[in-house]
N, C-alpha and C positions, 0 to 999 in steps of 0.2 A: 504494500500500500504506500503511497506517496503521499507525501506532507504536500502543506501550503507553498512551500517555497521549489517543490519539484524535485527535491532527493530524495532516495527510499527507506533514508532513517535510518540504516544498517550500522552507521558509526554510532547511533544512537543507541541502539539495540547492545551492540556491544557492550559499549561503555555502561549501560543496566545489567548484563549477565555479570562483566568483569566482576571478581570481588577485592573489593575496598578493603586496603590495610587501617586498622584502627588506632596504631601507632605504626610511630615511624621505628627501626633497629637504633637501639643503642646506638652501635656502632658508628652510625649515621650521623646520629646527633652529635658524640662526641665528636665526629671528623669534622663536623658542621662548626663546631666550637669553636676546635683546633684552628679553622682557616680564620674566622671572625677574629681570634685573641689575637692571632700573629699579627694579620693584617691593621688593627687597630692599637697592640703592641709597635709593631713598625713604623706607623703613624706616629705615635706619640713620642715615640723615641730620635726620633730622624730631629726635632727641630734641637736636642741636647749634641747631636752629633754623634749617635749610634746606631749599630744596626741590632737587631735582634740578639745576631749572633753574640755577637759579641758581649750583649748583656746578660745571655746567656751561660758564657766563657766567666764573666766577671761573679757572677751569681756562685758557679759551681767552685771557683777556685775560693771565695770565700767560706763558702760551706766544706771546702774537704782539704784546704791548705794547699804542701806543694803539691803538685802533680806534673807529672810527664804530658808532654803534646799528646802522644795517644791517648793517655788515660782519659784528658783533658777533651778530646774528641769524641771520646766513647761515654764519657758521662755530661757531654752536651749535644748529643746525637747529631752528630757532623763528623763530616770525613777527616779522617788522618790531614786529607790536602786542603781543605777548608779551614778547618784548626792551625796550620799554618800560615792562610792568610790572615784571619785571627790575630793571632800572637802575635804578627810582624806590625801589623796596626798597632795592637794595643803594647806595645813594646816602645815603637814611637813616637808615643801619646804616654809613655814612662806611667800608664797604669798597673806593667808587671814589670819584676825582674824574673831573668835568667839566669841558675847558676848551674853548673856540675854536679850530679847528683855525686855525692861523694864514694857510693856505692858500686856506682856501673860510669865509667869513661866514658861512655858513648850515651848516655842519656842527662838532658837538661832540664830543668826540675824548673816551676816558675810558680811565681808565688807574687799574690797583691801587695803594690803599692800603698802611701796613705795616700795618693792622688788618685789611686781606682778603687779604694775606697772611699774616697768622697763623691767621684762620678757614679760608683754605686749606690750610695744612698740616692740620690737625686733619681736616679731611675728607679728603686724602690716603691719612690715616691708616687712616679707615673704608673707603674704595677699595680697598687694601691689604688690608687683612682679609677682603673678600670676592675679594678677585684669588686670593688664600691658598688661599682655601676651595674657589675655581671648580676652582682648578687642583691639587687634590689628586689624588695617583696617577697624575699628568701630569710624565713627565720636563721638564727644562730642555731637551734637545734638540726632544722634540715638541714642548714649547709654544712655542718659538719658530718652530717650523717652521709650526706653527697659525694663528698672527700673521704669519708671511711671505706665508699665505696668504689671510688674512682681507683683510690690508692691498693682495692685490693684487686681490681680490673688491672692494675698494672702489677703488682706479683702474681698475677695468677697467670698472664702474660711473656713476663721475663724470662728468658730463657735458663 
């Protein structure tokens, strides 16, 4: 049978059998997140003079001290050659040093400045603002309950 407008409603028909998801996958949403924070992490960070990465670099070396450039790649989920351009940046901006690990010759151990600990706070700060924003009309109780589960989506994940 044909409609008013002269098609036979078939895409109609379908799109009525089809069945409708009533949420969307986890998965989905977090990845959906994941692009949103970066993207408006990236934003907020570009006008201090940084890239994600890199606040990311700054972040993990304050929470876990020295670390080697791999280690350092592998706990800011970036490549070995990316965490290189990394370091050489913030090397030049004297946010880290570089020494000899005293242990292995052949590996360099780097560890925050107080100037890339002061350009980390400041980006804390911008973190903060949009942690703020994510979590509006989200009690304290949810949201920590959200993080207890996010946190065990990722050990249960990790290799």
């Amino acid at each position: 049978m044909q409609g008013t407008s002269g098609t036979s409603g078939t895409a109609d028909t379908l799109a009525e059998t089809r069945p409708r998801r009533s949420k969307l996958r986890v998965t989905y949403v977090i990845a959906s997140l994941d692009r949103l924070l970066r993207r408006h992490m990236s934003e907020a960070l570009a006008p201090l003079g940084l890239t994600l990465a890199q606040f990311t670099a700054l972040s993990v070396l304050d929470a876990r001290g020295k670390l080697s450039n791999a280690q350092l790649a592998q706990r800011s989920f970036i490549t070995p050659q990316s965490a290189n351009e990394v370091v050489s940046v913030m090397a030049s901006r004297q946010w880290i040093t570089r020494e000899p690990d005293p242990n292995h010759g052949r590996i360099v151990l780097l560890q925050l400045t107080d100037e890339g600990r002061r350009v980390l706070a400041q980006c804390e700060a911008v973190a903060r603002d949009i942690d703020t924003r994510m979590r509006a009309g989200v009690s304290r109780e949810d949201a920590a309950a959200v993080q207890r589960h996010l946190e065990m989506f990722v050990r249960n994940l990790r290799d």
